[in-house]
Backbone as JSON, one array per atom type, in Angstrom:
{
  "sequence": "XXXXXXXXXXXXXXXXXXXXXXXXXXXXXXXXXXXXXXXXXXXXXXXXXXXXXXXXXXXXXXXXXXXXXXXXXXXXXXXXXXXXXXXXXXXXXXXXXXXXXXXXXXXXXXXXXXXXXXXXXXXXXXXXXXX",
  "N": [[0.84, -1.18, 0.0], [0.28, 2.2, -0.46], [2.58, 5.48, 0.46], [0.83, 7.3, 0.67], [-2.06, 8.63, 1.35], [-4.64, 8.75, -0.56], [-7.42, 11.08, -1.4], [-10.17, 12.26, -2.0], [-12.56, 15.18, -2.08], [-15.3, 15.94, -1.09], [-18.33, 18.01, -2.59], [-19.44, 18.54, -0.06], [-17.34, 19.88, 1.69], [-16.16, 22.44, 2.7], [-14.37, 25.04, 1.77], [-12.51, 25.89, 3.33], [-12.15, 23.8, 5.41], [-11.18, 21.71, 3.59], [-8.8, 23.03, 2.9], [-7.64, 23.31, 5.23], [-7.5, 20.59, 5.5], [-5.39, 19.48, 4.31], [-3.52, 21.08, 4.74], [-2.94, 19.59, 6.77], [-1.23, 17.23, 6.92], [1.28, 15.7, 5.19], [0.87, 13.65, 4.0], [-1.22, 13.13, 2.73], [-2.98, 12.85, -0.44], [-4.82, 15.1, -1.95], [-7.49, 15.16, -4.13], [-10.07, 17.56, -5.33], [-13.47, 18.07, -5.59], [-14.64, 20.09, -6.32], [-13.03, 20.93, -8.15], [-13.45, 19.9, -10.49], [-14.69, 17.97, -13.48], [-17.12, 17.01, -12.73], [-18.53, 18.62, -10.81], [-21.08, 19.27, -8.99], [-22.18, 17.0, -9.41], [-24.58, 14.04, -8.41], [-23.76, 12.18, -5.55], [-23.48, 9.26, -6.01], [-22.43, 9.28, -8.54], [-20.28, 11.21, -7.95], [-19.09, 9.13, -5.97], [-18.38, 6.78, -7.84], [-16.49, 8.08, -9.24], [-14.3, 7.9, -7.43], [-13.71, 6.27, -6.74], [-13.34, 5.15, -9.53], [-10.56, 6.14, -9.76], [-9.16, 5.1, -7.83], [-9.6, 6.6, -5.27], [-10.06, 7.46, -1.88], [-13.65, 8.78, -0.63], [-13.48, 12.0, 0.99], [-16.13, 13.85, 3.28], [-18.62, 15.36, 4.57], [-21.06, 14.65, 4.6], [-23.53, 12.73, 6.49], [-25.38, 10.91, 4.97], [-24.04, 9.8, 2.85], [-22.89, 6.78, 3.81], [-22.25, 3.44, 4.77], [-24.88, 2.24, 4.54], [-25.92, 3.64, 2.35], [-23.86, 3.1, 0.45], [-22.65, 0.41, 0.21], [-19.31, -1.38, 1.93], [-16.47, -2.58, 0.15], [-17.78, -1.98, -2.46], [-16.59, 0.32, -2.97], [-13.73, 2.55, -3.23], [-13.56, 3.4, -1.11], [-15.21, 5.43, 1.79], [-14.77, 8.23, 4.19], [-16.45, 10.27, 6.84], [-16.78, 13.05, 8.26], [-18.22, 13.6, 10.64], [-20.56, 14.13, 13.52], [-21.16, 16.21, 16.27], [-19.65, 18.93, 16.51], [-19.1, 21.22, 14.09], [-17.14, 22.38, 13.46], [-15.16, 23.57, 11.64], [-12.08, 23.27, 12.18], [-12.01, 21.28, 13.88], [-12.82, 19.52, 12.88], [-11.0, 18.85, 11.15], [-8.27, 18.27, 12.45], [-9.63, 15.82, 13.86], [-10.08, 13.76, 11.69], [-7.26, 14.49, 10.95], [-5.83, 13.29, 13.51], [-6.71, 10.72, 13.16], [-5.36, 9.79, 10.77], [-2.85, 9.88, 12.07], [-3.14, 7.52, 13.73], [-1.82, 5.11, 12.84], [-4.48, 3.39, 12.13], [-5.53, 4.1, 9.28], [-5.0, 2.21, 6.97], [-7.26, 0.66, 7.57], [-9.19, 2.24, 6.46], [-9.52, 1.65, 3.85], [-12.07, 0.69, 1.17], [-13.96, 0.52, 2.71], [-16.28, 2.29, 5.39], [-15.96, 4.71, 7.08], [-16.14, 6.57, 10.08], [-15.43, 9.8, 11.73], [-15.92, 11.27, 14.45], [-15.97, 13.39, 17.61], [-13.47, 12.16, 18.73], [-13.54, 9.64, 18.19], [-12.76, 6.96, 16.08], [-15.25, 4.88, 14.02], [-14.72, 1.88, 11.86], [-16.56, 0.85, 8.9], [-15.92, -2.57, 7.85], [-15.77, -5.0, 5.34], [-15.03, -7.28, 6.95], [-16.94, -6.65, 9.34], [-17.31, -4.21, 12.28], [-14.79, -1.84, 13.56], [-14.22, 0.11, 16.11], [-12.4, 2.32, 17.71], [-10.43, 4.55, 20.06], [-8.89, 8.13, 19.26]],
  "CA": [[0.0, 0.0, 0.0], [1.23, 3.43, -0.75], [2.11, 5.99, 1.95], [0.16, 8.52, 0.35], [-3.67, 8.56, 1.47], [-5.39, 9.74, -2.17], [-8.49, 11.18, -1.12], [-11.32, 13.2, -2.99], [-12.64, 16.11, -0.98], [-16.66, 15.8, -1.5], [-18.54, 19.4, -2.32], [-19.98, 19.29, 1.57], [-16.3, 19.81, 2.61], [-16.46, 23.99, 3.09], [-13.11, 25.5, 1.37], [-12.23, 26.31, 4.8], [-12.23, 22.5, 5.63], [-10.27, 21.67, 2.55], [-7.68, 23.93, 3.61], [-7.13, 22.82, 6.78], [-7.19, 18.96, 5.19], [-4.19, 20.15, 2.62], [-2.17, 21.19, 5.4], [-2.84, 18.67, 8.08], [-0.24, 15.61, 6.42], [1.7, 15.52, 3.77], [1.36, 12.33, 3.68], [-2.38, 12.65, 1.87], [-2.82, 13.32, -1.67], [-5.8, 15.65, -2.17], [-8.0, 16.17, -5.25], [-11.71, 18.32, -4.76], [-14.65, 17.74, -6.28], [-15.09, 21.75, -7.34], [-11.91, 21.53, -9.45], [-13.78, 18.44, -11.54], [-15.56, 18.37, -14.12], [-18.06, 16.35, -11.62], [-18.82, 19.07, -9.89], [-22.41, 19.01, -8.96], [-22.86, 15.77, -9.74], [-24.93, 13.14, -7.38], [-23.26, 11.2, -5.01], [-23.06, 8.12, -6.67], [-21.32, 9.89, -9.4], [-18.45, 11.25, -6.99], [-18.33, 7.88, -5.46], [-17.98, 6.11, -9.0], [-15.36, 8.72, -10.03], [-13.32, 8.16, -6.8], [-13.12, 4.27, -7.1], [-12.26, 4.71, -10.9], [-8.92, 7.35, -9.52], [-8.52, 5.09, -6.3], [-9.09, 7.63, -4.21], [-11.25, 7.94, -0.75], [-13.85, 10.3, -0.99], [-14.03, 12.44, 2.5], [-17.1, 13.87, 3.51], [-19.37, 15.85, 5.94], [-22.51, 14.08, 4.39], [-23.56, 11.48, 6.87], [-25.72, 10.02, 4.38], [-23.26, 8.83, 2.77], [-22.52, 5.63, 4.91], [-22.71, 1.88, 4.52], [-26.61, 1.67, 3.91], [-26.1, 4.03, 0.92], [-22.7, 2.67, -0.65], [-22.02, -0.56, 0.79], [-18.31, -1.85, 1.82], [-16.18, -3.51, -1.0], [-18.23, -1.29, -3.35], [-16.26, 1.69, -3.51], [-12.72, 2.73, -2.53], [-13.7, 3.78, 0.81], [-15.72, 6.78, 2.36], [-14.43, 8.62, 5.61], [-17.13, 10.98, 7.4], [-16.16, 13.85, 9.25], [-18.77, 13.67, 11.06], [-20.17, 14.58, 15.04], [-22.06, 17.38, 16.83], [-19.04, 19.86, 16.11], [-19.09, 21.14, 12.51], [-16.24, 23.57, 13.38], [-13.72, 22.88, 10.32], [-10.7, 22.69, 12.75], [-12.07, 20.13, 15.22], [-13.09, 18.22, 11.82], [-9.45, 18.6, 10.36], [-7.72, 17.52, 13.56], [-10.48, 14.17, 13.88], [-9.16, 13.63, 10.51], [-5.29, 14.51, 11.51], [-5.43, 12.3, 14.73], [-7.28, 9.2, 12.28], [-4.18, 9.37, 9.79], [-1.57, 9.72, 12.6], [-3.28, 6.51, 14.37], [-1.79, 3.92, 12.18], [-5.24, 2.74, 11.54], [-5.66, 4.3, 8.07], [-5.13, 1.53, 6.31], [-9.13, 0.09, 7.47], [-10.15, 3.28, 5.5], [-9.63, 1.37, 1.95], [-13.06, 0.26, 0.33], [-14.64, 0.75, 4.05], [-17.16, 3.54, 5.53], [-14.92, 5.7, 8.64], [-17.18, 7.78, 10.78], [-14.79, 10.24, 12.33], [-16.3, 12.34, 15.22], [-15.48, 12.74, 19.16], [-12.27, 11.44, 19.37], [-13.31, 8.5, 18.28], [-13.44, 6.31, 14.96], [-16.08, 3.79, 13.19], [-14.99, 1.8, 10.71], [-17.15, -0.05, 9.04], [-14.8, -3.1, 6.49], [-16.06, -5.96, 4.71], [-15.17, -8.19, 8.13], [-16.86, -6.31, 10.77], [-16.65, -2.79, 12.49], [-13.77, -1.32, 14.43], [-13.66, 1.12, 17.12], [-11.27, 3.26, 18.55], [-10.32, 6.79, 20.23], [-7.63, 8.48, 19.08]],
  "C": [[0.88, 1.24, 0.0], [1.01, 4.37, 0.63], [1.6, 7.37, 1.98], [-1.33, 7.8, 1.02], [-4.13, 9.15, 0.16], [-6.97, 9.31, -1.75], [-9.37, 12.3, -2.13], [-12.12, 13.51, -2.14], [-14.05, 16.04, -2.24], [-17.15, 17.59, -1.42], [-19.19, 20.05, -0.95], [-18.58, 19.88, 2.24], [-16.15, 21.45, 2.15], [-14.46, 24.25, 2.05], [-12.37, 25.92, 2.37], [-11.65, 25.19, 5.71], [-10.91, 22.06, 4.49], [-8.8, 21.87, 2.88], [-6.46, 23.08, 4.43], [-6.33, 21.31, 6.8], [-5.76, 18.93, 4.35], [-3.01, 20.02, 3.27], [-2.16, 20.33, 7.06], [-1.82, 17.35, 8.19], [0.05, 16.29, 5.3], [1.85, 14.32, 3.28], [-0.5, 12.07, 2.84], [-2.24, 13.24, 0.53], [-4.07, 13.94, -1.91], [-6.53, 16.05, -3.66], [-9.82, 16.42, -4.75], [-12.41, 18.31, -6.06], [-15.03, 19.05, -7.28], [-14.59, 21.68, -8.11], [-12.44, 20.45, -10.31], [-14.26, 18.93, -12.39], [-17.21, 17.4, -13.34], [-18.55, 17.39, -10.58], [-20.48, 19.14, -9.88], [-23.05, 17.92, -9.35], [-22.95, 15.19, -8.5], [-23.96, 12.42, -6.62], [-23.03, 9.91, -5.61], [-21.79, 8.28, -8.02], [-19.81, 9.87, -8.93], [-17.54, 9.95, -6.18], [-17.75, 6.92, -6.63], [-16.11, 6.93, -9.69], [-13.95, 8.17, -8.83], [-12.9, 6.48, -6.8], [-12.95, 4.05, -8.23], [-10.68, 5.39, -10.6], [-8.65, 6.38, -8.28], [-8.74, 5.94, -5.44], [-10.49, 7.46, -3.23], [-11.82, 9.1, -0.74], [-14.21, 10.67, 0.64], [-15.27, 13.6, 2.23], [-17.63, 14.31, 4.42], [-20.76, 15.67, 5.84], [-23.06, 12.59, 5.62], [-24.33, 10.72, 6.07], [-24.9, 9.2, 3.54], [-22.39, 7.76, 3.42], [-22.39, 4.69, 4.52], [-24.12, 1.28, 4.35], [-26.7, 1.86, 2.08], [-25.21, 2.98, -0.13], [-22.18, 1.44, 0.59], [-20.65, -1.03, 0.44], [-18.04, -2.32, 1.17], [-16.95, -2.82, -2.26], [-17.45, -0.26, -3.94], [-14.91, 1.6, -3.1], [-12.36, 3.28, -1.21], [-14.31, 5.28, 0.84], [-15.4, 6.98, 4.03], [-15.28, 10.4, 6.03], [-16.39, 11.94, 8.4], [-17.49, 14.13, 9.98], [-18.98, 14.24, 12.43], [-20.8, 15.78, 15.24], [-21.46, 18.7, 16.28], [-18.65, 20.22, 14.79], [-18.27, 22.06, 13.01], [-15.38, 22.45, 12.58], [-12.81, 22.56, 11.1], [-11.09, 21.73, 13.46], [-12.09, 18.89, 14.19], [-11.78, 17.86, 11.56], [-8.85, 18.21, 11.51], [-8.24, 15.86, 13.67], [-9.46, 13.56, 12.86], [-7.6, 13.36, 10.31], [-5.13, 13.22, 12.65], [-5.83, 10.8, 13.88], [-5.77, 8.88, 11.6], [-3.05, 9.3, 10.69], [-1.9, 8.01, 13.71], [-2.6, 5.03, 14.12], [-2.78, 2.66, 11.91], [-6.11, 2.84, 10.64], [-5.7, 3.71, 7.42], [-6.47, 0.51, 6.07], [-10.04, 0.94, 6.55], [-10.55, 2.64, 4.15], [-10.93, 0.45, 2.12], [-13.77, -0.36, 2.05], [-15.31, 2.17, 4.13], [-16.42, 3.94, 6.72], [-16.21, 6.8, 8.89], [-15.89, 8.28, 12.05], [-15.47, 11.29, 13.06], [-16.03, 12.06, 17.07], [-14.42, 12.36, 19.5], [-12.17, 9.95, 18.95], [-13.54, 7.99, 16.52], [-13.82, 5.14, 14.69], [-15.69, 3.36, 12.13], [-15.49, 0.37, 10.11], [-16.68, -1.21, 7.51], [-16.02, -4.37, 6.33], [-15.81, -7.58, 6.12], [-15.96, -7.66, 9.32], [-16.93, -4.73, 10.68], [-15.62, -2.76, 13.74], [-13.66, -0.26, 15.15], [-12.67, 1.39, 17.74], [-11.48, 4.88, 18.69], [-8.74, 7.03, 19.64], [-7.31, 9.73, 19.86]]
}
């Protein structure tokens, strides 16, 4: 596995959010949904585009979950989810997930990152932890 994260920044993720995600690792590879030609396209769309590029799409939609896009379907979705929609508490969740060394459950899995803590939900099971 590569020690890039290649993720695709969904249009709920604020430019403010973005940002923050850009400069939180250098160890992710970022492309955004605005700069596409996908922009405004459905969800299924952005999820089709990001499992033809490999890439995880992140997210402040909770509908997008494991009911919608079931595990092994896609290249993985990670929720920034959680009571606090402040962009930095999101981008930190986010920062503390990738510095956990349990990034690698993210691939073609659903991650619900909020609280301190993360959900993820893989093709064996789900996994909890705080970080």
């Amino acid at each position: 596995m590569s020690t890039n994260l290649r993720v695709l920044l969904d249009e709920s993720v604020t430019d403010v959010l973005a940002e923050l995600i850009e400069e939180c690792s250098s160890a992710i590879n970022v492309e955004y949904v605005r700069d596409l030609p996908i922009k405004g396209a459905p969800d299924d769309v952005v999820v089709a585009y990001a499992t033809k590029e490999r890439r995880i799409v992140v997210t402040t939609e909770t509908g997008m979950n494991h009911v919608t896009f079931p595990v092994c379907t896609h290249s993985g979705i990670i929720v920034l989810g959680g009571r606090s929609r402040h962009e930095a508490i999101q981008a930190e969740h986010l920062h503390m997930f990738l510095l956990s060394g349990e990034r690698k459950h993210a691939q073609d899995a659903v991650t619900c990152l909020s609280g301190g803590q993360a959900r993820i939900k893989t093709h064996s099971g789900e996994l909890k932890f705080r970080f």
